[in-house]
DOZATI-700769 format. One record per residue: residue in one letter; x, y, z of N, C-alpha, C, CB in turn. Coordinates in steps of 0.1 Angstrom, whole numbers, plus 5000, padded with zeros to 4 digits. Glycine has a CB too. Example, Ala and Ser with C-alpha at 12.3 -4.5 7.8 and 13.67 -1.06 7.14 Angstrom:
// residues 2
a513249435078512349555078513249675078511349555090s512849785071513749895071512950005079514149945057
***
This chain:
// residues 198
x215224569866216524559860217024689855216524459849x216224779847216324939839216725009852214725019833x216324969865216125109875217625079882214525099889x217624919884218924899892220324919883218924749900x220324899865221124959859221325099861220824929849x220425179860220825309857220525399868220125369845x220525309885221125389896222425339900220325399907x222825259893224225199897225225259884224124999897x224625289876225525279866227125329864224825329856x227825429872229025439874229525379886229425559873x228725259894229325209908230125059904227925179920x230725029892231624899888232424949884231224799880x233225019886234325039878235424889871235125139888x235024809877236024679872235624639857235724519883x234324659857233424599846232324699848233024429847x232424809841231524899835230124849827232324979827x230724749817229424669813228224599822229824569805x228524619827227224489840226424589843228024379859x226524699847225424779850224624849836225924889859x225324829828224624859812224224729807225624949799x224624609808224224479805222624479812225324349811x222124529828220924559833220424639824220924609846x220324769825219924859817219224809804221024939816x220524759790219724679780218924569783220524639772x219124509792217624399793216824379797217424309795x216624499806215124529810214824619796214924629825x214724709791214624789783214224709770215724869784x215024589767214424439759213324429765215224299761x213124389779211924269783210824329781211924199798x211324499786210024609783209324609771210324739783x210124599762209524629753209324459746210324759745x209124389748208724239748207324249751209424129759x207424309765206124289772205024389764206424329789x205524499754205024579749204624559737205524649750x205124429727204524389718203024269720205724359711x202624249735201924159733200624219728201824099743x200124339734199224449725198824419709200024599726x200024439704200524399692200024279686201824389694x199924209692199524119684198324069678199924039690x197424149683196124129682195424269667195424149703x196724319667196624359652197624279641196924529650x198724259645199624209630200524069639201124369622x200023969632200423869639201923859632199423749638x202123849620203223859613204223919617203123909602x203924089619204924159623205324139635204724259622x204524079648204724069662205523969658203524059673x205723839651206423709651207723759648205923589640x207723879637208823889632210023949646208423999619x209124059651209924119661210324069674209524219663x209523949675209923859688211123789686208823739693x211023749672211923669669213523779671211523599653x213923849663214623999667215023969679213924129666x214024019691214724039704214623899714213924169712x214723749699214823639709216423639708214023489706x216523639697218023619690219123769698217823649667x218623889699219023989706219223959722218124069703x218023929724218323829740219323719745217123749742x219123679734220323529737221723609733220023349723x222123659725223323679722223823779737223223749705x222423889739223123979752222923899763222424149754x222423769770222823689776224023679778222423609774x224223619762225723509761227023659768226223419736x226523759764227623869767227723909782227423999758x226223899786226123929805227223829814224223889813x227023709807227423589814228923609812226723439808x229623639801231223719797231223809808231423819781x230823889807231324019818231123979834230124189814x229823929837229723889849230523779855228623849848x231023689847231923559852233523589856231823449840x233623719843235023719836235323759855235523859819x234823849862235423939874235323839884234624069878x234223749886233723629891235123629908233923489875x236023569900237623499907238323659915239023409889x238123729911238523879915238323909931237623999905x239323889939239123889957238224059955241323899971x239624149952239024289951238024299941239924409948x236724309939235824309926235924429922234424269926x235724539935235724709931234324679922237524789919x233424629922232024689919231024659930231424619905x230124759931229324749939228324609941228724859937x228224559956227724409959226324369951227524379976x225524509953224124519948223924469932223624679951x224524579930224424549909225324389908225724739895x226824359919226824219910226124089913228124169909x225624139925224724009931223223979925224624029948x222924149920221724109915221924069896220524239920x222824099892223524009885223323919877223923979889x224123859888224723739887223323639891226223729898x222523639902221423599900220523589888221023629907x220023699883219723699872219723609859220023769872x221323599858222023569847221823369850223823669849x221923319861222023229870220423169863222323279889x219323289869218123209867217523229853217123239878x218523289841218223289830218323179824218623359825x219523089827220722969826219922869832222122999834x219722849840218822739846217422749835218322789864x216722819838215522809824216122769815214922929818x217022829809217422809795217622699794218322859791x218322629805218622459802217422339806220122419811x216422419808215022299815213922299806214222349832x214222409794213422429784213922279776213722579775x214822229768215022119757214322029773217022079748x214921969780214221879791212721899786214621919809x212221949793210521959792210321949778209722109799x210722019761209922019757210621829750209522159751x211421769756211821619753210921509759213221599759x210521569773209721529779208021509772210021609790x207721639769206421639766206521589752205721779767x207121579743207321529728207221339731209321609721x208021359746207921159744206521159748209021029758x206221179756204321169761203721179749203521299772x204221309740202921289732202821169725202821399722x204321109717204321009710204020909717205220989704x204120839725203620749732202220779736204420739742x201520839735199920879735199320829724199521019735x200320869713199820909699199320769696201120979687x200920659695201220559692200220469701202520559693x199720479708198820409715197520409709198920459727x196820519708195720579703195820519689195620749705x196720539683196720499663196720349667198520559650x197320269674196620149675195620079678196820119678x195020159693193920139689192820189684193820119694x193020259675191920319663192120219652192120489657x193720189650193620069640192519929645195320009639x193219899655192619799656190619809658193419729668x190119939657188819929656188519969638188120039667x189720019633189120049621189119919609189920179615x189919809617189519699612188619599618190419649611x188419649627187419529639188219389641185319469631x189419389646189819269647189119259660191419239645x188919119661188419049672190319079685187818829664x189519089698190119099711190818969713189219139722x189818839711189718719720190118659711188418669728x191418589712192218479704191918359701193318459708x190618319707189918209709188918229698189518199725x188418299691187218299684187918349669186018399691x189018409667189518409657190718429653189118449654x191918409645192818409642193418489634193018339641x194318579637195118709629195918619618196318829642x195718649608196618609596198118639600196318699584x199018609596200218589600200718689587200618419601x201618789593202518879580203818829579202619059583x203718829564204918809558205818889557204818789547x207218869556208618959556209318959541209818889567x209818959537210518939526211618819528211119079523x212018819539212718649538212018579541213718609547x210818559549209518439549209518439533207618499557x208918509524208518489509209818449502207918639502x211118489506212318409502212318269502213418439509x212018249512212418119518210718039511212718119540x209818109512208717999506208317959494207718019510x208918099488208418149473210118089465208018379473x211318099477212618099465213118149457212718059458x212918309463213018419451214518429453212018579453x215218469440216518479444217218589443217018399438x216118759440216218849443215418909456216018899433x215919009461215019049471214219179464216019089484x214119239451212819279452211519229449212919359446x211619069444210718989437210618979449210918879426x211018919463211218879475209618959483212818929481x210219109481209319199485208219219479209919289486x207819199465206719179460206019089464206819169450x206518939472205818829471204818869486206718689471x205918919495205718949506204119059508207119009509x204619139500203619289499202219179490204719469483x202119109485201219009477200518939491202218889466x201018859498200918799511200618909521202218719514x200818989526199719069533198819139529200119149540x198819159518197719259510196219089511198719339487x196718989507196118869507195418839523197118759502x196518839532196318829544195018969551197918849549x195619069546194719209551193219129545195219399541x192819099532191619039524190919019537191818889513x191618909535191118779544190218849558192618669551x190918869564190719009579189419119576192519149580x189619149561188719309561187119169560189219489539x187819099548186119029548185718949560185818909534x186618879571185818829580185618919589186218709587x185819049588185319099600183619209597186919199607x183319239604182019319602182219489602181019279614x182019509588182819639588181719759587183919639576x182019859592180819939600180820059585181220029621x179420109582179620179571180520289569178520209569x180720359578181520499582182520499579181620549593x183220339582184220319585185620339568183720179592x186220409569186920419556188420399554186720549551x189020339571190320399572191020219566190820479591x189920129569190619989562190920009547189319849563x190020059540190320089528191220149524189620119524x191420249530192820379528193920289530192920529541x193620199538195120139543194919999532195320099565x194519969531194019829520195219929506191319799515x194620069504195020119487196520139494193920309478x196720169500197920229508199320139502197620199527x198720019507199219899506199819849492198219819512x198219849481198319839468199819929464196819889462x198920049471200520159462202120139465200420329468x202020109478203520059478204219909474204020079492
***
């Protein structure tokens, strides 16, 4: 990008900036590529300055993509084909990345949660040992705050929610003592106090 800026650099006369728009972003990426060294003495300072020529980068993007587009529609361009084609590509496959980055990292964010959420269930369900087979034993049934309305008659809903939070904390009992709980095991209890506390 440095070499093809600054052998082109008086061949646009339409838009003088596009061959100095090259010029500054190689001269950026260079010296990007020059703080990786860097890092392996001051991690701080390398974060600090990436950050600098991310925000430096994007803004002289947003300005390449101005100058490059503005001539775009122009039959006569009067700049040389080389510097605007290589360009305009450039600028093209900066833009494309730029917009497949939120995709992927939306993509990998749902996988993870959906991994996550899978896995925390089933670690719940071992850190309580509920039985698999519906046939040998029965999951207590959780209460809502309108179940405890409707059974209890409460005629507020935070008494509602107390009765409720009373009724699975009762329900959990029931569950932690019929099941066979392994000595290591600590996360029933965390979630048993868990429970108490709210």
């Amino acid at each position: 990008m440095t070499v093809i800026g600054t052998l082109y650099i008086d061949k646009c006369p339409t838009e003088p900036r596009i061959p100095l728009y090259l010029l500054v972003a190689g001269a950026v990426y260079g010296f990007g590529l020059l703080l990786l060294p860097l890092r392996f003495l001051s991690v701080k300072l390398t974060f600090c300055l990436e950050m600098i020529l991310c925000l430096f980068s994007f803004c002289w993007f947003t300005a390449g993509i101005m100058w490059v587009f503005s001539i775009y529609q122009k039959d006569p361009r009067d700049c040389d084909e080389i510097v605007y084609k290589f360009t305009f590509g450039i600028l093209l496959f900066e833009y494309i990345f730029l917009a497949f980055i939120p995709a992927i990292v939306c993509l990998c964010s749902c996988c993870i949660s959906f991994l996550s959420a899978n896995l925390s269930c089933a670690e719940a369900k071992k850190a309580v040992n509920i039985p698999t087979c519906a046939k040998t034993a029965k999951t207590p049934r959780l209460f809502s705050p309108k179940s405890a309305n409707k059974s209890a008659k409460c005629p507020n809903l935070p008494a509602c929610a107390k009765a409720a939070r009373a009724a699975n904390l009762a329900a959990f009992e029931k569950l932690r003592q019929s099941a066979a709980r392994r000595p290591t095991d600590t996360r029933a209890e965390k979630t048993r106090l868990l429970l108490e506390e709210s």
